[in-house]
C-alpha positions as CSV (number, residue, x, y, z in Angstrom):
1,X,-37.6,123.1,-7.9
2,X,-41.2,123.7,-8.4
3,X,-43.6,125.3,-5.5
4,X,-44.5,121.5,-4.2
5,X,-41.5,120.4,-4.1
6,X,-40.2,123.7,-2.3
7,X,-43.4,123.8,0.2
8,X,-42.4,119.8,1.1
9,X,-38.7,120.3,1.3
10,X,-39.5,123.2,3.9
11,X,-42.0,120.9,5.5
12,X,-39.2,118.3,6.1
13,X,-36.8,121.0,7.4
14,X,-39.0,122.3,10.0
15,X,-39.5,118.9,11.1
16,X,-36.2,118.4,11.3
17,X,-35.0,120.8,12.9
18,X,-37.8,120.4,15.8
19,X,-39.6,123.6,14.5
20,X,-42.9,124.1,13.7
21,X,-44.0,124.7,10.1
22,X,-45.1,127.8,8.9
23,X,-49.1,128.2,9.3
24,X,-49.8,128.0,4.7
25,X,-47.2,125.8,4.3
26,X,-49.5,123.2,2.8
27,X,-52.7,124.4,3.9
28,X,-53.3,125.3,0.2
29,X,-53.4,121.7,-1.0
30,X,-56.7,119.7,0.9
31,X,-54.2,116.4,0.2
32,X,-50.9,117.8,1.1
33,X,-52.8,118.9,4.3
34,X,-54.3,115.2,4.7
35,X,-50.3,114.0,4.7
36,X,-49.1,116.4,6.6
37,X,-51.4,115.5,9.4
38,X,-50.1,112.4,8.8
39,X,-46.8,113.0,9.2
40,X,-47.4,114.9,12.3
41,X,-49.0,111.9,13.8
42,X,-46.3,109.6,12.9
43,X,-43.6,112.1,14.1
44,X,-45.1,111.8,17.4
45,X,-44.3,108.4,18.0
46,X,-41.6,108.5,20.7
47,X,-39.9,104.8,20.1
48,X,-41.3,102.9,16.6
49,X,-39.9,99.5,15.7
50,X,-37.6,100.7,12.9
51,X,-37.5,99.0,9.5
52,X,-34.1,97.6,8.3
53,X,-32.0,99.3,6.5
54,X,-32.4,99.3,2.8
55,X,-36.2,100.2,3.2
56,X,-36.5,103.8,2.6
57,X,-34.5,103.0,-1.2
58,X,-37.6,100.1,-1.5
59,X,-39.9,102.5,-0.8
60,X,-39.0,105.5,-3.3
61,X,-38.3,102.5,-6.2
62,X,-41.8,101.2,-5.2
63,X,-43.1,104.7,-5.4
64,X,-41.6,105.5,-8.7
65,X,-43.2,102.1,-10.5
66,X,-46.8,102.7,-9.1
67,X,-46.6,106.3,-10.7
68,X,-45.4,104.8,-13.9
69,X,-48.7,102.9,-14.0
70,X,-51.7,104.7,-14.9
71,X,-53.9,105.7,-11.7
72,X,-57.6,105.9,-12.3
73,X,-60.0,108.1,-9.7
74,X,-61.6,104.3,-9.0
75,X,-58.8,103.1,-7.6
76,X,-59.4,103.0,-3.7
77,X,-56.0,105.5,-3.0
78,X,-57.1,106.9,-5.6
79,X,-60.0,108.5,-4.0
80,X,-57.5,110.1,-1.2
81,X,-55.0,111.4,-2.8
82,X,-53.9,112.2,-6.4
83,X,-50.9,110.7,-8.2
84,X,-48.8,113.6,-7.7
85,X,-49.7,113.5,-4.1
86,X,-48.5,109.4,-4.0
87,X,-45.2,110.9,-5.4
88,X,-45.0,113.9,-2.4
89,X,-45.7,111.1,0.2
90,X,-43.2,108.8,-1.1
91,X,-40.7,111.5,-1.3
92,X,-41.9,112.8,2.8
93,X,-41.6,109.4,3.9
94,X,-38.3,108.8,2.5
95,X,-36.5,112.0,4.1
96,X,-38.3,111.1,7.0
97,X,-37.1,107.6,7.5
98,X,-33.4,108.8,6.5
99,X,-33.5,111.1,9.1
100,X,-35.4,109.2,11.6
101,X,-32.7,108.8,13.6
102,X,-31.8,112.0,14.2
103,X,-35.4,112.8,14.8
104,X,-35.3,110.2,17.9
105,X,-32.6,111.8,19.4
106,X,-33.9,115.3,19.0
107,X,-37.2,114.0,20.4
108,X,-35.7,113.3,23.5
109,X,-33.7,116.0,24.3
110,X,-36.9,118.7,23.4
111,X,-38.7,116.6,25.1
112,X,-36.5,117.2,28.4
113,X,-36.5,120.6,27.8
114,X,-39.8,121.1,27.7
115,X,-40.3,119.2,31.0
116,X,-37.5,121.4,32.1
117,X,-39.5,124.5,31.4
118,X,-42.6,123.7,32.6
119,X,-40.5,122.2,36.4
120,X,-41.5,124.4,39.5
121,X,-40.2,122.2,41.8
122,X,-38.9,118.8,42.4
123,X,-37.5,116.3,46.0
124,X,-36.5,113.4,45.9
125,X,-33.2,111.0,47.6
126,X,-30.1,111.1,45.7
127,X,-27.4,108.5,45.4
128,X,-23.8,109.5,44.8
129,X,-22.0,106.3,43.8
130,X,-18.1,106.0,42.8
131,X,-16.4,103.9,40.9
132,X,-12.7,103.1,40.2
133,X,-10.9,102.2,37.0
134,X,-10.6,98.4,38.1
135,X,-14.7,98.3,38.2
136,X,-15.0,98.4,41.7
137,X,-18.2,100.4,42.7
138,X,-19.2,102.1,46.2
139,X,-22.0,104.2,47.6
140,X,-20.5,107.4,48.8
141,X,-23.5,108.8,50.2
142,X,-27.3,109.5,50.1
143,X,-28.9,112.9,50.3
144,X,-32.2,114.0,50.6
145,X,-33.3,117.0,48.1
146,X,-35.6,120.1,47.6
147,X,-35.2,122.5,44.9
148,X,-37.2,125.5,43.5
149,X,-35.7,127.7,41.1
150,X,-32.6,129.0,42.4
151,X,-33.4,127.8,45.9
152,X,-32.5,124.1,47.4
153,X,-32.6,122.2,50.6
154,X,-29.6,119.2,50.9
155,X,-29.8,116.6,54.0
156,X,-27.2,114.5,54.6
157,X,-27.3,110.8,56.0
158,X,-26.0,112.7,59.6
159,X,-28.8,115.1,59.1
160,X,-26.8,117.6,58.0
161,X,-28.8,120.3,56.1
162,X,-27.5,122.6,53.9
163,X,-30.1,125.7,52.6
164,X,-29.2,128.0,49.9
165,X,-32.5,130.9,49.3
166,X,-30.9,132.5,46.8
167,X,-30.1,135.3,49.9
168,X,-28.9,133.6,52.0
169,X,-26.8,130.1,52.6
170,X,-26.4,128.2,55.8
171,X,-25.6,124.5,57.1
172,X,-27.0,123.0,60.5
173,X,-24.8,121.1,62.1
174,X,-27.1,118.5,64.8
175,X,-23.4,116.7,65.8
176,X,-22.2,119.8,66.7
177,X,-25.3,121.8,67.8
178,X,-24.0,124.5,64.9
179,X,-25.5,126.7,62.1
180,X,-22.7,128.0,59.9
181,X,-23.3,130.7,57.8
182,X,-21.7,130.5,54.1
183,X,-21.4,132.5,51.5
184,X,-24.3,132.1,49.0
185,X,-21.7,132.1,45.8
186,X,-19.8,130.7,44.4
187,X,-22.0,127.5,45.6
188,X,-20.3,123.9,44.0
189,X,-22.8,122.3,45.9
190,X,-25.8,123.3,43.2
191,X,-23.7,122.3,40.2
192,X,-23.3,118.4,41.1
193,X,-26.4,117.6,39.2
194,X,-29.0,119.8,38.6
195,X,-31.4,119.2,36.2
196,X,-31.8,122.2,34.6
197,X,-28.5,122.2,34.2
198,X,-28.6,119.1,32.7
199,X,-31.1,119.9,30.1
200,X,-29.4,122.8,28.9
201,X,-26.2,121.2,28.2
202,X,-27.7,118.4,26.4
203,X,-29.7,120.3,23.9
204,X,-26.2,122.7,23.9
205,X,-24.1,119.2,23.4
206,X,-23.4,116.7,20.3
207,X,-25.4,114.1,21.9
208,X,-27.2,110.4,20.4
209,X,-29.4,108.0,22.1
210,X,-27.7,104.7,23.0
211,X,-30.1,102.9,24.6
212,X,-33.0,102.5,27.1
213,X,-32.5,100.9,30.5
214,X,-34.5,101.0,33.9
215,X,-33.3,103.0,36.0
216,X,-34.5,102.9,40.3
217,X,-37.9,101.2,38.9
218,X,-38.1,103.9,35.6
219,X,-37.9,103.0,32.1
220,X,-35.1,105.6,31.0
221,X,-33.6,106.7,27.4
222,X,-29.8,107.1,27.8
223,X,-27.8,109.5,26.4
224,X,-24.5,109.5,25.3
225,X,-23.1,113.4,25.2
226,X,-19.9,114.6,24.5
227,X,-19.1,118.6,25.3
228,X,-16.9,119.7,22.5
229,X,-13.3,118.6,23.2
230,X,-14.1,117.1,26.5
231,X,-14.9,113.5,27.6
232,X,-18.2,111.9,26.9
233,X,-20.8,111.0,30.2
234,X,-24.4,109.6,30.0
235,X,-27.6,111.5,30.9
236,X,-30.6,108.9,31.7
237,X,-33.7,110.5,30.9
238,X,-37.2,109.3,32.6
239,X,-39.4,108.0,30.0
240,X,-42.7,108.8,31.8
241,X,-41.6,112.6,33.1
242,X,-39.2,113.6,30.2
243,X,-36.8,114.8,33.5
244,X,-33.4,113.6,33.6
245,X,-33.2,110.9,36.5
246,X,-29.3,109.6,36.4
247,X,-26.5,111.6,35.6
248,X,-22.7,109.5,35.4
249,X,-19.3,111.6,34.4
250,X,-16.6,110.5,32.3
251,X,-14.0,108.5,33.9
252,X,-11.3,110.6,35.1
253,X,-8.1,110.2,37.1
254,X,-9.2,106.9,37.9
255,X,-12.7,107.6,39.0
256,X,-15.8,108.0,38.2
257,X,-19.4,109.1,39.5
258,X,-22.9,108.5,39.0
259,X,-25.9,110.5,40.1
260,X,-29.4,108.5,41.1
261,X,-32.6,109.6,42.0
262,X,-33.5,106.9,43.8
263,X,-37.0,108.6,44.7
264,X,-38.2,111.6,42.5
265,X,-41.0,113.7,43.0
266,X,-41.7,117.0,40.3
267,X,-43.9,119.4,41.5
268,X,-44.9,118.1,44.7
269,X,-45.8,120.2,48.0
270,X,-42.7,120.6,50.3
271,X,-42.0,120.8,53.8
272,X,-43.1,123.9,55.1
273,X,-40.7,127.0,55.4
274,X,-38.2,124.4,54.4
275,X,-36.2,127.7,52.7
276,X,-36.8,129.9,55.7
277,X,-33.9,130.5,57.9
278,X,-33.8,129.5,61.6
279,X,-31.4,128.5,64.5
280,X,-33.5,125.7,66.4
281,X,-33.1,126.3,70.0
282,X,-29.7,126.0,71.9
283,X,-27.6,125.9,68.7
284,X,-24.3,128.6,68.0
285,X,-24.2,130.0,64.8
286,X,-21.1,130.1,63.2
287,X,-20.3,133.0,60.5
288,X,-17.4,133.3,58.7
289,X,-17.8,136.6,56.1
290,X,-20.7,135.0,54.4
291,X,-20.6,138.5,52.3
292,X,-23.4,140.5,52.0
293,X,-26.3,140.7,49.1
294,X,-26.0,144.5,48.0
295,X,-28.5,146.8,45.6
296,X,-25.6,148.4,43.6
297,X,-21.6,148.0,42.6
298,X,-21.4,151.1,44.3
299,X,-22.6,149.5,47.6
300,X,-20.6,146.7,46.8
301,X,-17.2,148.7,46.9
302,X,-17.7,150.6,49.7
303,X,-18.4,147.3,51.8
304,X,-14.9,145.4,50.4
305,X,-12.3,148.5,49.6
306,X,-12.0,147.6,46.2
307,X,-13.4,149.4,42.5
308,X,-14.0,146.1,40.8
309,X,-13.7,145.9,36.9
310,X,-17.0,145.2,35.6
311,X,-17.9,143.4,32.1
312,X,-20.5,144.9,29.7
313,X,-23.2,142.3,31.2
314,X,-24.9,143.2,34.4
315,X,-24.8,140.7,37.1
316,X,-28.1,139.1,38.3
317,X,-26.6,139.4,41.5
318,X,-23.6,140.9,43.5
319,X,-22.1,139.9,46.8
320,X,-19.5,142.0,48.9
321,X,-16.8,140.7,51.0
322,X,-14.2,141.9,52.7
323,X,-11.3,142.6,50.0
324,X,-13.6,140.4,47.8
325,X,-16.5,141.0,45.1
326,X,-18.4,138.4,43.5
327,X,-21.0,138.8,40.9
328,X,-23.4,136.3,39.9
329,X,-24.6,135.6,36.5
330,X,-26.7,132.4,37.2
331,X,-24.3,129.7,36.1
332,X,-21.6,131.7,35.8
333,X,-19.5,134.2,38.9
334,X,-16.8,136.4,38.9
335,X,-14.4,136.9,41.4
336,X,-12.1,139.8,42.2
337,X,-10.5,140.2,45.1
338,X,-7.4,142.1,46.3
339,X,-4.1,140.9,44.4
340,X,-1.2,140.3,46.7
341,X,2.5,138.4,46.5
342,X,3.5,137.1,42.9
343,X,0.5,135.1,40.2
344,X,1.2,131.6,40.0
345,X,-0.8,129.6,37.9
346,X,-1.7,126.1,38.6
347,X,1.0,123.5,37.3
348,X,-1.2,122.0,34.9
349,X,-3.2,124.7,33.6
350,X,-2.8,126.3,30.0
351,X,-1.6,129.6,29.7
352,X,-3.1,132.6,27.8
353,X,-2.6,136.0,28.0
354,X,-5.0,138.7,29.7
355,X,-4.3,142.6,30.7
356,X,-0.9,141.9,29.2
357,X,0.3,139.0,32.1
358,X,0.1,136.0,32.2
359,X,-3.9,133.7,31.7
360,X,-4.5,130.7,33.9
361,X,-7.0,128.4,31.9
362,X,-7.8,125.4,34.2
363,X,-10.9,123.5,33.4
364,X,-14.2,125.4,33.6
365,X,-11.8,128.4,35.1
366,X,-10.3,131.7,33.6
367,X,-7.8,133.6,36.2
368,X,-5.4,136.1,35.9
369,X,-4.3,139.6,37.4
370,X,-5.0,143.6,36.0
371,X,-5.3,146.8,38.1
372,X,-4.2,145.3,40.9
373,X,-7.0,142.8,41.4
374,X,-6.9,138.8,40.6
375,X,-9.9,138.0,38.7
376,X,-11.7,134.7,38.5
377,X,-14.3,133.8,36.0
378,X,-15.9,130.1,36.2
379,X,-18.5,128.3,34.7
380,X,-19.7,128.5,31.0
381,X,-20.2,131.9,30.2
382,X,-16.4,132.6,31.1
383,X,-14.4,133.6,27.7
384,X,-17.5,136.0,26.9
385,X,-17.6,138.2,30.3
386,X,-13.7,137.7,30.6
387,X,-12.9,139.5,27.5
388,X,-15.4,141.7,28.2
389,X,-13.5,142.8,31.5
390,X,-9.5,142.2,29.2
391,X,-10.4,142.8,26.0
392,X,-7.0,141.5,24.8
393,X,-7.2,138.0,26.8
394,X,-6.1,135.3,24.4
395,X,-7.1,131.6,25.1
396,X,-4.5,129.5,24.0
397,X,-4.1,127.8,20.9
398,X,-4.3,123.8,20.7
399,X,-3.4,123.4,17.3
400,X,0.0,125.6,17.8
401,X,2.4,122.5,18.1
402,X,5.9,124.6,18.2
403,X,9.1,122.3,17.9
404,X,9.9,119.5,19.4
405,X,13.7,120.9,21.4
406,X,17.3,120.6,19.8
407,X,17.4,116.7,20.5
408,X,14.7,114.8,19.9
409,X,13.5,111.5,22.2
410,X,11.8,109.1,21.2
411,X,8.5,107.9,22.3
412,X,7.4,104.6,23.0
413,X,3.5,105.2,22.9
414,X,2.6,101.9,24.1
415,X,4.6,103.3,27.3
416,X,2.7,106.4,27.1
417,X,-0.9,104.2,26.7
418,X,-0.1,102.4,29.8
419,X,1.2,105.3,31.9
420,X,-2.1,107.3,30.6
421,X,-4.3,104.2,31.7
422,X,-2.0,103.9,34.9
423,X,-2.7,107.8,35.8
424,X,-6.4,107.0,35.3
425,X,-6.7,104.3,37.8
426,X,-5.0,106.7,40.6
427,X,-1.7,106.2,40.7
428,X,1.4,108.5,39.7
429,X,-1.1,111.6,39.5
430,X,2.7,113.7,39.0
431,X,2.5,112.5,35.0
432,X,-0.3,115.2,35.0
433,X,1.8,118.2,36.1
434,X,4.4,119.1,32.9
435,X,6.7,120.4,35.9
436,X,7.3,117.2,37.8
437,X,7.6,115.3,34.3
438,X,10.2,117.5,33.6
439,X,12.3,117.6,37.1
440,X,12.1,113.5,36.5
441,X,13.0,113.7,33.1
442,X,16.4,116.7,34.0
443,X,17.3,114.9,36.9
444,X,17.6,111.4,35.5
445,X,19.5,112.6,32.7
446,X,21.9,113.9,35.3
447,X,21.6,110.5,37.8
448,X,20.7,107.5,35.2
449,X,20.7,105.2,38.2
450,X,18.0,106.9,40.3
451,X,16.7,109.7,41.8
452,X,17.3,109.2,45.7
453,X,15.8,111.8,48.2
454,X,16.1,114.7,47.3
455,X,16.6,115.5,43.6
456,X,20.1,117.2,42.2
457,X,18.4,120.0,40.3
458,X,15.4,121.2,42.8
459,X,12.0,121.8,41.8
460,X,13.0,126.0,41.9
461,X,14.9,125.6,39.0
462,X,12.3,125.1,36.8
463,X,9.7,127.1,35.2
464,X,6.8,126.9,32.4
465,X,7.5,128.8,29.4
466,X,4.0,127.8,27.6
467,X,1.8,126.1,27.9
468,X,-1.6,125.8,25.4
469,X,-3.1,122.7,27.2
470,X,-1.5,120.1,24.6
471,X,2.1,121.3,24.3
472,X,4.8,122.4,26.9
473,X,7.6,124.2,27.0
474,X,9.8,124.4,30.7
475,X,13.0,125.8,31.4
476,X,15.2,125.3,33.6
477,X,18.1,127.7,35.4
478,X,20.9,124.6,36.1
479,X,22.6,121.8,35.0
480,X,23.2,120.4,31.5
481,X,19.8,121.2,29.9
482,X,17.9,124.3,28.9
483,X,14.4,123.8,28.2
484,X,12.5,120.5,28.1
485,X,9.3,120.1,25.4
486,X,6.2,118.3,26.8
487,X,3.4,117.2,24.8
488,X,-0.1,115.8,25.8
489,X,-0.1,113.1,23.3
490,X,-3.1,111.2,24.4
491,X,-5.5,113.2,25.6
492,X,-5.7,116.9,25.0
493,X,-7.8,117.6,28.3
494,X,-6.5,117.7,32.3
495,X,-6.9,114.2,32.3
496,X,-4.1,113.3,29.9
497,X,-0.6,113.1,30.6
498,X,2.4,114.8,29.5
499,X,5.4,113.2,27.8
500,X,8.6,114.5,26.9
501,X,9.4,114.7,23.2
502,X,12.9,116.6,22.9
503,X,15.2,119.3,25.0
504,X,17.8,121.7,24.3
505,X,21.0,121.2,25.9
506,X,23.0,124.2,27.5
């Protein structure tokens, strides 16, 4: 590869991959500047009309024939650029039409990023809608919204409001004549859709454009993005604002949900002291160990009993409860409080290992017990500050697929399709717990005619084994069979069902 060719194919990587090109990239060249310039114009075109398909392998043929022709200086191109510059255009144009596509998609997400970044504030009305698996569609509620930073202000239709200041969080209650007083983390309430939220996740993402629709009155560029081994949703983004306006999740256990702004406002003026806390006159305030907002750990533990276990990351924040700490890392908390009776992970949940117990891995959640504290880690930064607090936690492994039991049975999958579509409509939620599959699955064995009240071999007999999110082991203490193998053989993810593949008698 010769210097051109080198400075051009770096050109079309930095354009690429949204960065921008080094400063003497092709200042050297008056003509490669011209095209460069160019190109910079044309990649800031946000939605061209695209030309079919086969035109980019036109264009280089076309290219190669006019440089087999002699060019003379009189020629009008000729004037602009030189023959070996025709050859670096046609070569520019063709990587950036084959990767045009790409480009779009990138366009969009930078683009929301960049709004993201430059946000100080936004209010608006926001429209929860729901929908079931049948296509029926409902307005759950409407909600009126400030936010600033970390800060927000949430009315309901009631005229509930609900303020989180970063310091401290509280709800006033008008049907009640109540202000309750609630702890400012962990705080579901800021993660339904947030926008810069959104924007982080779908630059993080595999994500592609897949169409433009209007959206409450806004032209909008959907998205289509699918978090690695999880369900794909659509991100709407507003065409005029680059901000994210509609938000819908993936289908799941029958339902599924879609975020409006009906009304949006960025960086508007807001009520004032709309974040200032106040108890308007004759209302009881209600507070139920909110926590407190402390300086130090130190503080921290002297306030809840407890000397917490503490990643290698400091906390932005940390909060201190009675028997309870919680530190705050933005988008992701960790919770330890006092451990007491016996760990029982969740049913459904995968099992790892951590602090040499058992791991509880349940969606966006890490739990387990060490030092006589349970530990809670939720929300994306999870496996990094967990394993920074049990270095020897193991996630576990989806690929391990272990046998299938002494006798095999054999699976109908058209069954398993239609009870995986039945679960995601609502009904016979139990297909989702690898227990109850496997106290139906023992206890007709024993009873082929039915199970009637209650069942012959009781729910205490039975016990998970392992558990890596796609394949299950339970065994059980009585009757004719040992251990029963479960596998997730539609979806991978809490949403899919379990189905058993083989047991081993006793």
């Amino acid at each position: 590869m010769n210097e051109v060719e080198r400075k051009i194919s770096a050109y079309i990587d930095a354009l690429n991959a949204e960065r921008k090109p080094e400063r003497d990239l092709l200042t050297s060249d008056e003509e490669l500047e011209k095209l460069a310039a160019t190109v910079r114009q044309v990649r800031t075109l946000r939605e061209p009309e695209m030309p079919d398909s086969d035109y980019p392998k036109r264009l280089s043929e076309a290219v190669t024939r006019k440089m087999q022709k002699k060019v003379t200086p009189r020629r009008t191109f000729g004037r602009f650029f030189k023959p070996a510059t025709v050859l670096v255009a046609g070569l520019l144009l063709f990587a950036l039409l084959t990767s045009w596509g790409g480009l779009l998609q990138q366009d969009v997400v930078y683009a929301m990023e960049k709004a993201v970044a430059q946000l100080e504030n936004y209010h608006g009305i926001l429209e929860m809608r729901t929908k079931n698996a049948n296509g029926e569609e409902w307005v759950v509620r409407q909600v009126e919204l400030w936010s600033e930073g970390n800060k927000y202000a949430l009315r309901q239709d009631d005229g509930t409001l609900t303020v989180n200041n970063g310091e401290q969080k509280w709800q006033i209650r008008p049907q009640s004549g109540e202000v309750a007083i609630l702890p400012v983390v962990p705080d579901p309430t800021r993660s339904s859709f947030d926008l810069r939220d959104e924007a982080k996740r779908a630059k993080e993402y595999p994500h592609k454009v897949v169409g433009s629709e209007v959206v409450a009155g806004r032209q909008a560029t959907k998205l289509e993005i699918t978090p690695p081994g999880g369900l794909s949703y659509y991100l709407w983004v507003d065409n005029e604002t680059d901000l994210p306006i509609q938000l819908q999740t993936a289908m799941q256990n029958g339902l599924q949900t879609t975020y409006t702004f009906i009304s949006f406002k960025p960086n508007t003026k807001f009520e004032a002291n709309i974040f200032a806390y106040q108890v308007p006159e004759g209302y009881k305030v209600i507070a139920e160990d909110p926590g407190q907002l402390v300086a130090t750990v130190e503080e921290a533990a002297a306030i809840s009993g407890l000397t917490p276990i503490l990643p290698h990351k400091a906390p932005k924040r940390v909060f201190a409860f009675e028997n309870k700490i919680v530190l705050d890392y933005e988008d992701t908390t960790i919770t330890e409080s006092l451990a007491s009776g016996s760990f029982k992970p969740a049913p459904n949940s995968a099992l790892g290992t951590a602090a040499g117990g058992p791991l509880e891995v349940w969606w966006e959640s890490l739990r387990w017990r060490q030092t006589g504290l349970e530990i809670q880690v939720e929300g994306p930064q999870r496996v990094e500050l967990a394993q920074q607090i049990a270095p020897d936690l193991t996630l576990p492994d989806l690929d391990k697929q272990g046998n299938k039991g002494q006798v095999k049975v054999p699976v109908d999958m058209e069954i398993v399709k239609a009870s995986q579509q039945q679960v995601d409509r609502g009904s016979s939620p139990w297909q989702l717990d690898p227990m109850q599959v496997a106290l139906t699955f023992v206890n007709l064995e024993v009873t082929p005619e039915g199970i009637v009240g209650e069942p012959t071999i009781p729910m205490a007999s039975f016990e998970v084994e392992s558990n890596n999110g796609a394949v299950a082991v339970v065994k059980v203490s009585e009757g004719p069979i040992a251990k029963v193998y479960l596998e997730r053989l539609i979806r991978q993810d809490e949403t899919g069902i379990w189905t058993v593949v083989g047991y081993d008698p006793r």
